[in-house]
C-alpha positions in Angstrom: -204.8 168.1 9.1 -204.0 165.2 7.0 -203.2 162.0 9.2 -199.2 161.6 8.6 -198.8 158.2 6.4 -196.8 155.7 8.1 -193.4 156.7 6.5 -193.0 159.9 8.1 -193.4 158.9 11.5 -190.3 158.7 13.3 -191.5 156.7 16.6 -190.1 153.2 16.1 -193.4 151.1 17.7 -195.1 152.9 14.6 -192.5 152.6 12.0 -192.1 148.6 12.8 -196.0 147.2 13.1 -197.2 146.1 9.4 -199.2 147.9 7.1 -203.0 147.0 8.4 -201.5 148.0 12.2 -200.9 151.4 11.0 -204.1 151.7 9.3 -205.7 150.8 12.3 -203.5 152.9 14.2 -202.8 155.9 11.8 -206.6 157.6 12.0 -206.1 158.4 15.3 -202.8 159.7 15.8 -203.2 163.4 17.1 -199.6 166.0 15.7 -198.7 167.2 19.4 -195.7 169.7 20.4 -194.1 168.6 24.0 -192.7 171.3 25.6 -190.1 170.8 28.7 -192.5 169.8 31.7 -196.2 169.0 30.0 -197.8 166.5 32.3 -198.7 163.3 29.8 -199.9 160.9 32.9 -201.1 162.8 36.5 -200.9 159.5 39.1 -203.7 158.6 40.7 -206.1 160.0 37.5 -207.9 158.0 34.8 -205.6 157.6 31.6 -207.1 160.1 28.9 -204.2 159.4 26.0 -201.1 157.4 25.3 -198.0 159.5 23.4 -195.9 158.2 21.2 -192.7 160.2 20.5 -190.8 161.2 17.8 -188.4 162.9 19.4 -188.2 164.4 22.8 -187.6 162.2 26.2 -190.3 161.4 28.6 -190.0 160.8 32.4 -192.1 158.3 34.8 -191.6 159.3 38.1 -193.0 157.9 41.6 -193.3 160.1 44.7 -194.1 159.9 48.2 -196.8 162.1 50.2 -193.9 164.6 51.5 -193.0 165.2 47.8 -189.6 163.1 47.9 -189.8 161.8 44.4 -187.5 159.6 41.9 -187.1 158.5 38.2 -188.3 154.8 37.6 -187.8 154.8 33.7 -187.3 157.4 30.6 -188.6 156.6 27.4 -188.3 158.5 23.7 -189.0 157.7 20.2 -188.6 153.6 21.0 -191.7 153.9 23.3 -194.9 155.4 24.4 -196.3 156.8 27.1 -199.5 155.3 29.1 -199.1 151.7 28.3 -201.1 150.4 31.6 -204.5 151.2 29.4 -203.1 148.4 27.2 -202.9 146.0 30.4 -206.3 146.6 31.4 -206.4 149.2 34.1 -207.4 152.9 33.9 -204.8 154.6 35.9 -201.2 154.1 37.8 -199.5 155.9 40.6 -197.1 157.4 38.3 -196.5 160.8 37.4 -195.1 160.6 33.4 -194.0 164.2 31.9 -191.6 165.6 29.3 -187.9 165.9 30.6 -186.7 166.9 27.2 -189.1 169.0 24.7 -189.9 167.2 21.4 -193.1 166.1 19.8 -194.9 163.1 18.8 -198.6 161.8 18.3 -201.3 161.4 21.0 -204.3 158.8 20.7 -207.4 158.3 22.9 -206.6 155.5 25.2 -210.1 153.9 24.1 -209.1 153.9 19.9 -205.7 152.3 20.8 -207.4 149.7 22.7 -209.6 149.1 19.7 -206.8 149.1 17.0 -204.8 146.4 19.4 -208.1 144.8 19.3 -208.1 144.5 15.2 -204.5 144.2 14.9 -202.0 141.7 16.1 -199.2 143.4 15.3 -200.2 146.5 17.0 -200.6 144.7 20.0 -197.9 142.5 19.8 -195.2 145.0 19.1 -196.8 147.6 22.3 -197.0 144.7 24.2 -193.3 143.8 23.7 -192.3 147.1 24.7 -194.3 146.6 28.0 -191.8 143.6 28.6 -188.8 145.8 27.4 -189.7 148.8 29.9 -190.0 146.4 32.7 -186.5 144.9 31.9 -185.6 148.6 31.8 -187.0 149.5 35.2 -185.0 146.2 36.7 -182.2 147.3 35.6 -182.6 150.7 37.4 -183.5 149.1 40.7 -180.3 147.3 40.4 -177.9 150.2 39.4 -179.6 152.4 41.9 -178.7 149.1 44.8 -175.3 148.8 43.4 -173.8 151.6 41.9 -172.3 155.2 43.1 -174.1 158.0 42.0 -171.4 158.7 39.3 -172.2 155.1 37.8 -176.0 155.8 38.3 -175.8 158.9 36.3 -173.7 157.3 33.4 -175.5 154.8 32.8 -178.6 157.3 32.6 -176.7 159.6 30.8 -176.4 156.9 28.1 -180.0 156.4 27.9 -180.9 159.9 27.0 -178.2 159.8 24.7 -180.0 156.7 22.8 -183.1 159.4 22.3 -181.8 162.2 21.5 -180.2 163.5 18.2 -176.8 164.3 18.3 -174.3 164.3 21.2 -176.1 167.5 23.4 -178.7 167.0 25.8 -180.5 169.4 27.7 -180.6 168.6 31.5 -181.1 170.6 34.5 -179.4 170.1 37.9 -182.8 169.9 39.4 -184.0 166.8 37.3 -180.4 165.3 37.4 -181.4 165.3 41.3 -184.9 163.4 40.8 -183.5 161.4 38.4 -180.9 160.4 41.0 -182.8 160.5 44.0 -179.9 163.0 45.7 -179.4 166.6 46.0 -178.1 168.8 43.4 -174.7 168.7 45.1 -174.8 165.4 44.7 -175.0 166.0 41.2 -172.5 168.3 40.8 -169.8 166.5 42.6 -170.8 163.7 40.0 -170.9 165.9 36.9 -167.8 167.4 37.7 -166.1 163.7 38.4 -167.3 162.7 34.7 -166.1 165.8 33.3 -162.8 165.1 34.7 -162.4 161.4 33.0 -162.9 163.5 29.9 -166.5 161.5 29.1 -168.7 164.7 29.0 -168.7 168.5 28.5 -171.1 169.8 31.2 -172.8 173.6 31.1 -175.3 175.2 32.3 -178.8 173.3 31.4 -176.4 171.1 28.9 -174.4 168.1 28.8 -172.5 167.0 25.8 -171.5 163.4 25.4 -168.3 163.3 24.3 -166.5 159.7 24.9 -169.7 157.7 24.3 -167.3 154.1 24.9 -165.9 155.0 27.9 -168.9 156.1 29.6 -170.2 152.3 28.9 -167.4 150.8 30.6 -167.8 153.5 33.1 -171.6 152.2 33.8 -170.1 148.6 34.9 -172.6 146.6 32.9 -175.8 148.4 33.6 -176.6 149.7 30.5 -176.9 147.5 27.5 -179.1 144.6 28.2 -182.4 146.3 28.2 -181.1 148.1 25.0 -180.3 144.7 23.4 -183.9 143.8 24.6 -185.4 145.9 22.5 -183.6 145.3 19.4 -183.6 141.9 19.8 -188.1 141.8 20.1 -188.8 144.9 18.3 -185.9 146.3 16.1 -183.7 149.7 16.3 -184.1 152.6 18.2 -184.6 154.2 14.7 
């Protein structure tokens, strides 16, 4: 298979870096499909590949020996997955998987280290997202401190929203509860309170964004500066 030219890609890290990143890049890049729950990082094992995306969302989640477990960050066709490799360590104590099916490239962890190694802009652009994901995972720690669970699962509802085409999103009650770190009648309760401001349509397995405004002001001003982050260092979410 043909390795795709730099045009086609649809991950934004790809489409921004300059024409000698890609070809240092481009070689490597493995087509992948990413069904609903493949396993991209196993926490506590050596890192094999990095993903980018081109569509799809991907989850990093932390859990505890008695399997209570919570979302730490989400990422899509603005990111990539297994970024520790580029900070010099072989492994984290993260799970990441697919929370939304897509697909995307893969790339041996040791041929992206090389191509950051022969290109600045590579390196520079994935290392920018590193700062943006960390500003991202802040920003988590404080809605989760400060925020209802209603507020908590606007504000995430936004970022899927930023990474998905169109207004639909396919969400189960069960990762709605991970994501939130409460049970599923948690979630309902919260679903059901959204619904009734009129910012969603919520069905079984889908939610549909439809007052994408209000659910901003809904979040209280915990969504949007990570966002601005990213555009501001690395450019549009595509």
């Amino acid at each position: 298979m043909p390795h795709p030219t730099q045009s086609f890609v649809r991950n934004c890290l790809l489409s921004v870096i300059d024409a000698a990143g890609y070809a240092a890049i481009g070689p490597h890049l493995e087509p992948v499909d990413l069904p609903k729950g493949t396993v991209l990082i196993e926490a506590g094992k050596p890192f094999t590949h990095a993903h980018f995306l081109n569509t799809g969302i991907g989850s990093i989640v932390v859990s505890t020996a008695d399997s209570r477990r919570v979302e730490v960050g989400i990422f899509g066709r603005e990111g990539l997955s297994g970024f520790g490799c580029l900070l010099g360590v072989d492994q984290c104590p993260q799970t990441t998987l697919v929370q939304v099916e897509g697909e995307g490239y893969r790339v041996a962890v040791d041929a992206l280290r090389t191509a950051c190694q022969q290109s600045a802009s590579l390196r520079e652009t994935l290392l920018r997202y590193v700062h943006v994901f960390i500003s991202q995972t802040s920003y988590t720690a404080l809605s989760n401190a400060n925020q209802s669970v209603e507020g908590r699962l606007a504000r995430w509802l936004l970022m899927c929203h930023d990474r998905v085409t169109g207004d639909d999103i396919a969400l189960t009650h069960e990762f709605l509860s991970i994501m939130l770190a409460v049970q599923r009648p948690s979630v309902t309760t919260a679903l059901h309170m959204i619904e009734g401001y009129g910012f969603i349509k919520a069905r079984r397995g889908h939610i549909t964004i439809k007052d994408r405004e209000a659910l901003i002001d809904f979040a209280d001003g915990m969504y949007g500066v990570p966002e601005a982050e990213y555009r501001r260092l690395i450019g549009p979410f595509g």
